[in-house]
N, C-alpha and C positions, 0 to 999 in steps of 0.2 A: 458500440454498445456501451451503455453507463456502468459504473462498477456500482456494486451492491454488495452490502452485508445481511445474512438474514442469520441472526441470534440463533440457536442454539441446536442450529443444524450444522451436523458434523461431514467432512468428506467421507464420501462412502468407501466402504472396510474392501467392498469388491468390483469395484472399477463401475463400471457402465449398467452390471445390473444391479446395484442398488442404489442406485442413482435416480434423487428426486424429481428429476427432469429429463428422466426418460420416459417415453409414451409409446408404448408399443414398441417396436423395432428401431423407434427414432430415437434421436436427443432434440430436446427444445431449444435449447440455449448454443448448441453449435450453427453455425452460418450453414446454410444451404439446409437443414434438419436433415443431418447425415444417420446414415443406417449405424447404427453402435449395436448389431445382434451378434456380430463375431467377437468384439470385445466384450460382451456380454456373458457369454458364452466359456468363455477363456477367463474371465472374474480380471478381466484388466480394463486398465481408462485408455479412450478412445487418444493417440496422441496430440489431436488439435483441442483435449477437454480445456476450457480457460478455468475449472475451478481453481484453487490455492486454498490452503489450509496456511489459516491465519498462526505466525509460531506466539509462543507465550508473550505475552506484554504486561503494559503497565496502560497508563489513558494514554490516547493518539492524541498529538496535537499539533496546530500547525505550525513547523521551524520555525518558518520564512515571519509569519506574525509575529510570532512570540520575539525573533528576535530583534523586526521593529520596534514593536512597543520596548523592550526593554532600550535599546539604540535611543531613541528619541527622547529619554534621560540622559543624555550622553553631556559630558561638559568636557571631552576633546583631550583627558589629562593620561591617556594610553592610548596604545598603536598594536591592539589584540589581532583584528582582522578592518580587513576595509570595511568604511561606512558611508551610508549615505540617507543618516541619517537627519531629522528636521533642524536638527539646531547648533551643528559645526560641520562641517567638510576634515574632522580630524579623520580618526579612527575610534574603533568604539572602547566604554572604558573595562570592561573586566573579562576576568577568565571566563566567567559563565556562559558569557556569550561565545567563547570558544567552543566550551563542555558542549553547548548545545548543537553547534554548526557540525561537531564531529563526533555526535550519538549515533548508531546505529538506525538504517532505516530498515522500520518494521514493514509498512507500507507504502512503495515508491509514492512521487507525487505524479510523475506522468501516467495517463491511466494506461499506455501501453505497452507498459514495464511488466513482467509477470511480478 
């Protein structure tokens, strides 16, 4: 199943029954449309829910690019982290590209990461 963002819908306050994809007695978005009326019921999330409540950030973007393109300026005169980038086989030149490889991930990149 694809991951999705949908703006400025929040995780629900009470598990299963305030949940926007719940239909009747089901859930939409769990595999099989499993019954969620017990957790409903009890105001808790079903334990297979894949929602996640996004925590605070800044803009997402992607590492791995960004720190190509930065790389592929590279002129080979530091040894931050390995590179493989277009135009030496040194290593790349600044800290920044360190800062970046070792920022905190808000949203894994494999989509089967919670």
């Amino acid at each position: 199943m694809p991951d999705i963002l949908i703006r400025g819908v929040e995780l629900p306050k009470y598990g299963c029954a305030g949940c926007y994809f719940k239909t009747g007695k089901y859930c939409g978005i769990i595999e099989k449309n499993e019954n969620v009326e017990e957790y409903s019921l009890r105001a808790e999330r079903h334990p297979d829910c894949p929602l996640i409540e996004l925590p605070p950030h800044g803009d997402l973007i992607d590492r791995d690019e960004f720190v190509k393109s930065q790389c592929n300026s590279c002129d080979g005169s530091c040894e931050c982290v390995e590179c493989d980038c277009l135009n030496c086989e040194q290593s790349c030149r600044c800290d920044m590209i360190v800062d970046a490889m070792e920022a905190p991930v808000v949203v894994p990149a494999e989509r089967s990461e919670p």
